[in-house]
N, C-alpha and C positions, 0 to 999 in steps of 0.2 A: 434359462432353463425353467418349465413347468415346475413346478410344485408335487404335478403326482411324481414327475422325473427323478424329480429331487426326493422324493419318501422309498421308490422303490430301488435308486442307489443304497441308500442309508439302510434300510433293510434288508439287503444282500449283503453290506459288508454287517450288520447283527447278526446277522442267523450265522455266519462264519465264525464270530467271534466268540457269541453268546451262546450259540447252538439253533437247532431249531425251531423252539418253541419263543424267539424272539419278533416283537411284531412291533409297526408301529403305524398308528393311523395320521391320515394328512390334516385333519384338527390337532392333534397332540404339535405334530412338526407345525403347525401357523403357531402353536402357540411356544415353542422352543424360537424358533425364526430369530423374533425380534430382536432376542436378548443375543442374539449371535450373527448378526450380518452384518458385513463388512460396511462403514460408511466409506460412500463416495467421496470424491475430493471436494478441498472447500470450493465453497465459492467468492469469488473477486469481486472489484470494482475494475472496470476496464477505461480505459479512457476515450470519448467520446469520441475525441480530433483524429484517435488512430483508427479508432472503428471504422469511420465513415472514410477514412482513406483505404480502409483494406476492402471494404464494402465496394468501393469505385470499382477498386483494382480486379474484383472478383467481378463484378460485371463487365470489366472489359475482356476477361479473360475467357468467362464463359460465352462472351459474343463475338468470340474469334472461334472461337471453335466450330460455334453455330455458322459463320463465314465459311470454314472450312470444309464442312458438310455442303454449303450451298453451293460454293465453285468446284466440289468437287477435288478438292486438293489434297494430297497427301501428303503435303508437309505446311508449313506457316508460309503463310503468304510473303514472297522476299521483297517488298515494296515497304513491308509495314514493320514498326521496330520491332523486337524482341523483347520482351518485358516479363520476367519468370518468376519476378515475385512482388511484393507490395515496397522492400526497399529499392528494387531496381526501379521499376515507378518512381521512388523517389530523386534518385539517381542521375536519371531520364530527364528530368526537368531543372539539373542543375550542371556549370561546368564541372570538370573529375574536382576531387579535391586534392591539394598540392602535398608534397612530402613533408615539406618543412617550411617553414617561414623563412628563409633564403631563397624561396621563388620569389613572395611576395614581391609586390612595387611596395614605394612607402604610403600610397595612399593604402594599401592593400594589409598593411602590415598589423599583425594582431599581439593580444595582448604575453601568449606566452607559445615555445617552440610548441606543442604538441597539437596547440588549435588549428592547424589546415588540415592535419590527418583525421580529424573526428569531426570539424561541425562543417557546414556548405557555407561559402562567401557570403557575405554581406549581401553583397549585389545581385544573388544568383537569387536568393529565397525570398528578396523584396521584387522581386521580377523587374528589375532595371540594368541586367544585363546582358549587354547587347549581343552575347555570344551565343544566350542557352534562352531567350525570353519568347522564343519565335518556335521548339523543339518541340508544342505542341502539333505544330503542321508535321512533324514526320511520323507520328504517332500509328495514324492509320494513313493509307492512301483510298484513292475515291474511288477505284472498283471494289475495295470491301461495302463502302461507306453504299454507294446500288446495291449494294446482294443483299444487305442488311442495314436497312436506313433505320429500322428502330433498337433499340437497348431495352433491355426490363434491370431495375438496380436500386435499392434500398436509398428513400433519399431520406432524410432527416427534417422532421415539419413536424407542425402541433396539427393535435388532434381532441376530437371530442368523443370520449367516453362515458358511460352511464353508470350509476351506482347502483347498488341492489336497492336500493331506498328511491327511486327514482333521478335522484341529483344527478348532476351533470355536470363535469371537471375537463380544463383543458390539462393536457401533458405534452409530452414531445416525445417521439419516438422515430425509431426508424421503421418508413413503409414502404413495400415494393408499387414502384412508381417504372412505367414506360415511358419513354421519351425519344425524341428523335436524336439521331446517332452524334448530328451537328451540335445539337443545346447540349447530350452529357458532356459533350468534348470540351465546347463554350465555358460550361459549369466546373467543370474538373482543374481546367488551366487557369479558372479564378477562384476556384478553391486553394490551389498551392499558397495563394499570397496570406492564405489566412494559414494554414498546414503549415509547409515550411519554417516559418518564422516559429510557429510553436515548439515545432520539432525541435530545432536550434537551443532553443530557451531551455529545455524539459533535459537536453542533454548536459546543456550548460551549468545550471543549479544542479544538478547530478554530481557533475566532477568535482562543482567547487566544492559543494558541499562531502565529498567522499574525501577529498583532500584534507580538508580541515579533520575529519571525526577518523580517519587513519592513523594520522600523525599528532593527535593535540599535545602533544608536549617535545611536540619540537625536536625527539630523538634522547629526549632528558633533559635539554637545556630548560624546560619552559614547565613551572609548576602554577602559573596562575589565571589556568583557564579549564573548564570542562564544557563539552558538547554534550546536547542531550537533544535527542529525537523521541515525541510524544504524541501519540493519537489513542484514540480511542477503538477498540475493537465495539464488532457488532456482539449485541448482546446475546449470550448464550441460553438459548431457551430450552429448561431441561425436560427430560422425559415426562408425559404424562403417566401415572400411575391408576391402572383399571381400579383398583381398592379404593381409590383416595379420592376427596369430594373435589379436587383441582380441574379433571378428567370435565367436569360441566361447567365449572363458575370460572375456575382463576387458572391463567399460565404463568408458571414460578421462571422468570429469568433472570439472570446476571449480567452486571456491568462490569467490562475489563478498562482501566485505562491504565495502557502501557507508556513507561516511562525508560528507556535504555540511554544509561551517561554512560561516557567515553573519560575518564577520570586517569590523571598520571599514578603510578606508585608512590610518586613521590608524595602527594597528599590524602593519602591513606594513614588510618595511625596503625599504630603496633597492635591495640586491643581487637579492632577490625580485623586485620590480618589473621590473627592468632585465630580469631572464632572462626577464619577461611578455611584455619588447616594450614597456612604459610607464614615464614617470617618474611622478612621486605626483600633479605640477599637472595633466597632459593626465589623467589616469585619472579626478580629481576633476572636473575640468572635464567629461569626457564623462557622468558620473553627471547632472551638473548639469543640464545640457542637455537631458537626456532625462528629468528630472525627479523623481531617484532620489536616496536619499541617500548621502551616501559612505562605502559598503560594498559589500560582492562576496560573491559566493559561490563556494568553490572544492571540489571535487570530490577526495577521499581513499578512495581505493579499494586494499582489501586483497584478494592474489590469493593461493589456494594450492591442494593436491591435496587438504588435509583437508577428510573431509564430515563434523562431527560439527559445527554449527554452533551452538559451546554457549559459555555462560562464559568457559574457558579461552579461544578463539580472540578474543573482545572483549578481554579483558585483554591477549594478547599484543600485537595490535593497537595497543593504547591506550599501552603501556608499549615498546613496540620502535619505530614508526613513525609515530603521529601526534601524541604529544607531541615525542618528537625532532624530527618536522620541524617543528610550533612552535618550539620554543625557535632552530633555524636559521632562521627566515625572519621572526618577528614580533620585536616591541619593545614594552614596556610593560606586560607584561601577566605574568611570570613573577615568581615573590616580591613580588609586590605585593598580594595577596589579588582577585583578578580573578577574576567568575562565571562557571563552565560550566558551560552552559544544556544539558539534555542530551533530547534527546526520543527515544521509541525506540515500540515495538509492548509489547505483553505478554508475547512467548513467555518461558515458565518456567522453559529451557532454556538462555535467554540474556540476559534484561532483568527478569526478575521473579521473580527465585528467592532462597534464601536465601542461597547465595552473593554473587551478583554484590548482594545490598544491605551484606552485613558488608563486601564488596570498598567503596561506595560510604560506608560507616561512616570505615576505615580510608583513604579517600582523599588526606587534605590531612596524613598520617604516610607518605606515599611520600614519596622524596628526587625521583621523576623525576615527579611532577604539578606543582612548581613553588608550592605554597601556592594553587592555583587550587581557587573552594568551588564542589563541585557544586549542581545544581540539578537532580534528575532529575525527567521527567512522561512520563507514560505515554498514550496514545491509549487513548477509552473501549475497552472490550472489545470483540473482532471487529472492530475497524479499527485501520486500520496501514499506510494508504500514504501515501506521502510524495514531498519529490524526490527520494528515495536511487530509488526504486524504478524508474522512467521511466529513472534513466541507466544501471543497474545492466541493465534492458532492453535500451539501446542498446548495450552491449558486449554483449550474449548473441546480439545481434541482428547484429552487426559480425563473429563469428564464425562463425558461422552462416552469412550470406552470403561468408565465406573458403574455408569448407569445400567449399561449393557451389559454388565457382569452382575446386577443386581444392586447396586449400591443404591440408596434413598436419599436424596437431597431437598430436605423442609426447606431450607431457607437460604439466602446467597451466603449468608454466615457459614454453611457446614460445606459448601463448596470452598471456600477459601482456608476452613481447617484442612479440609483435603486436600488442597493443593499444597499449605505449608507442608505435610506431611510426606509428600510424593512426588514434588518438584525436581529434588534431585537427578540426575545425570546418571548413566552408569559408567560412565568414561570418566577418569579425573583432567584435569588441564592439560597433564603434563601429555596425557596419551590423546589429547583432540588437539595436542600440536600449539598449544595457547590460543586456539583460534574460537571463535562463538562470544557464548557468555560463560563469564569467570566466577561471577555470583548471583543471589535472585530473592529477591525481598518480596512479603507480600504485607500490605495494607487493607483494613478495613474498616469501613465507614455506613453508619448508619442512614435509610433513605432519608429519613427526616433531618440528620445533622447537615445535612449540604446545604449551603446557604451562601450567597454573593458578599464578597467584603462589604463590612458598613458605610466606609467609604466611597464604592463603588457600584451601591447597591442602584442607582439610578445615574443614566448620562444629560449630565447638564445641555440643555441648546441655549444656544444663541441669543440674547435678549435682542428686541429690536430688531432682528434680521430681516424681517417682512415690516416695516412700520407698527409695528405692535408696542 
């Protein structure tokens, strides 16, 4: 909608409302606008490996059409497969998968009954099976392949771009590339070997890991383990203000990193509880009811002005504020050799470097982890969300709508009082079913305190490795 569109609505319903002598000019409405329009939805990371298979899929799709038009045909060509969406594509290049693992043979046989319903064979996605490794030839047949020998289709390569400064940077993207109809086909069928097998993986650390953080306490039996899924949100960069001198020199943003443990009831204390609003039997009970087991999820969220969101800022994290507030709020689980289950993304900067794993070496030799043995896993490559990320949303989203409404944010400090103030829910537990988050902690940390363990502040190499 225009903008005059939008001024001469708004002043047809004033003069109704207010009378006649109501007016409004389309500078007045640019300058109401800002403070009232709706934000679009966020934006993601997408994973590369699926992109570029739905990119295939979309060029094959739109070159059957264009086939369609050239033969003149009013329906799909019945020589060539049927392929309706990006998982049938997948599909397509794999035998069906079995119901249960009482098909299997025993070379076939996996590791639990539900794995033939959800991932593709071994053999099917390594392409050494002799049943489904040849399914590219029924893909298209060869009078499409003369109507239309070439394809246009997003292929994935680096490229050279220029800076405003004149510099020159390589990246990788996706660009629309023509090819002949034979090499996408070529490329596509030795793409799966790379695809497939990902796809497999990305599902697999999925389940295992949803399995674990569903159930960590075993149904009640089990109080000596918490799961915790952690990343870092992108920093929220908040409104510029026309009055204030930020508008030319400085952009004020924030660092979220989300931290959501999966903790039994059973190693929560009493004083905890109490300050929830629950004693231990109504918490248990309402689990029950709703037919959950007794366990919660609580929400630990570390806020600061630093943006380098690497190593040092986890550590500090981990060692200032969420083991401390462990050891003050649970029971049973400190000097007892209790697992922490730790799931995270791969960035290299902060979960997969050579740092933070000598940090995870040296773990159960801190005095402040408490003899807790890690369990680190990582999400296949190119995927990485989690619950951290939806709630780490909803605060970017909660200030965002403050700012809009006029609210002033100096510093990452008065964004994190805000949030302790307005985090709340307006549902209690018992009416969201026990399902979400049960509680939600916020931390704050000055840019200048973050700093890497002393012990881990540099990674030793290798003496001697090269004759040195």
């Amino acid at each position: 909608m225009k903008m005059e569109d939008m001024r001469d609505i708004i002043e047809k319903g004033g003069k109704l409302k207010f009378g006649i002598g109501f007016s409004l000019s389309t500078w007045k409405l640019r300058d109401l606008k800002k403070y009232y329009h709706k934000y679009p939805g966020r934006n993601v990371c997408l994973c590369r490996y699926h992109m570029d298979w739905d990119h295939r899929f979309d060029a094959l799709r739109r070159w059957k059409a264009q086939v369609k038009k050239e033969l003149n045909l009013s329906e799909d060509c019945p020589d060539c497969a049927s392929i309706p969406s990006s998982q049938a594509l997948r599909e397509f290049f794999c035998c069906p998968r079995k119901a249960d693992c009482n098909a299997c043979t025993e070379s076939e046989r996996c590791c639990n009954v539900q794995s033939c319903n959800q991932y593709y064979q071994p053999a099917c996605v390594s392409r050494s099976c002799p049943a489904c490794v040849k399914n590219i030839e029924k893909l298209v047949c060869q009078r499409c392949c003369d109507a239309m020998p070439t394809i246009s289709h997003q292929h994935w390569t680096d490229g050279i771009y220029k800076c405003k400064d004149g510099r020159e940077k390589k990246t990788w993207d996706f660009q629309t590339t023509d090819s002949p109809i034979q090499d996408f086909l070529s490329s596509l069928d030795e793409y799966t070997r790379e695809f497939l097998p990902h796809h497999n993986r990305a599902k697999f650390l999925d389940h295992d890991w949803k399995k674990l953080f569903d159930n960590v306490s075993e149904n009640g039996s089990r109080a000596d383990r918490i799961a915790v899924v952690m990343d870092y949100a992108n920093s929220y960069s908040h409104e510029h203000r026309d009055e204030h001198y930020q508008e030319f020199w400085n952009q004020l943003s924030t660092t979220i990193l989300g931290c959501a443990i999966k903790i039994p009831v059973a190693n929560l204390t009493d004083q905890y509880l109490s300050k929830c609003g629950y004693t231990r039997g109504q918490l248990v009970q309402i689990l029950k009811d709703n037919g959950k087991p007794p366990e919660v999820t609580i929400m630990l969220s570390g806020m600061t002005a630093n943006q380098h969101h690497d190593t040092a800022g986890v550590q500090h994290f981990l060692q200032h504020h969420m083991f401390p507030w462990l050891w003050e709020n649970t029971q049973g689980l400190k000097d007892t050799g209790a697992l922490f289950h730790l799931r995270t993304d791969g960035c290299r900067s902060q979960f997969k470097s050579a740092r933070h794993f000598r940090f995870l070496s040296h773990f159960q030799k801190l005095d402040w982890t408490g003899l807790m043995k890690p369990v680190h896993s990582h999400f296949e490559s190119c995927h990485g969300k989690d619950i951290s990320d939806p709630e780490c949303g909803r605060y970017k989203y909660l200030l965002a709508m403050a700012e809009l409404r006029g609210k002033i944010f100096k510093t990452a400090k008065d964004a994190y009082n805000f949030l302790k103030q307005h985090y709340h829910t307006t549902k209690s537990f018992e009416e969201k079913h026990a399902r979400g988050i049960f509680f939600r902690e916020f931390f704050y940390t000055d840019a200048k305190d973050i700093r890497p363990l002393a012990c881990l502040a540099e990674v030793d190499t290798v003496k001697n490795a090269r004759g040195q």
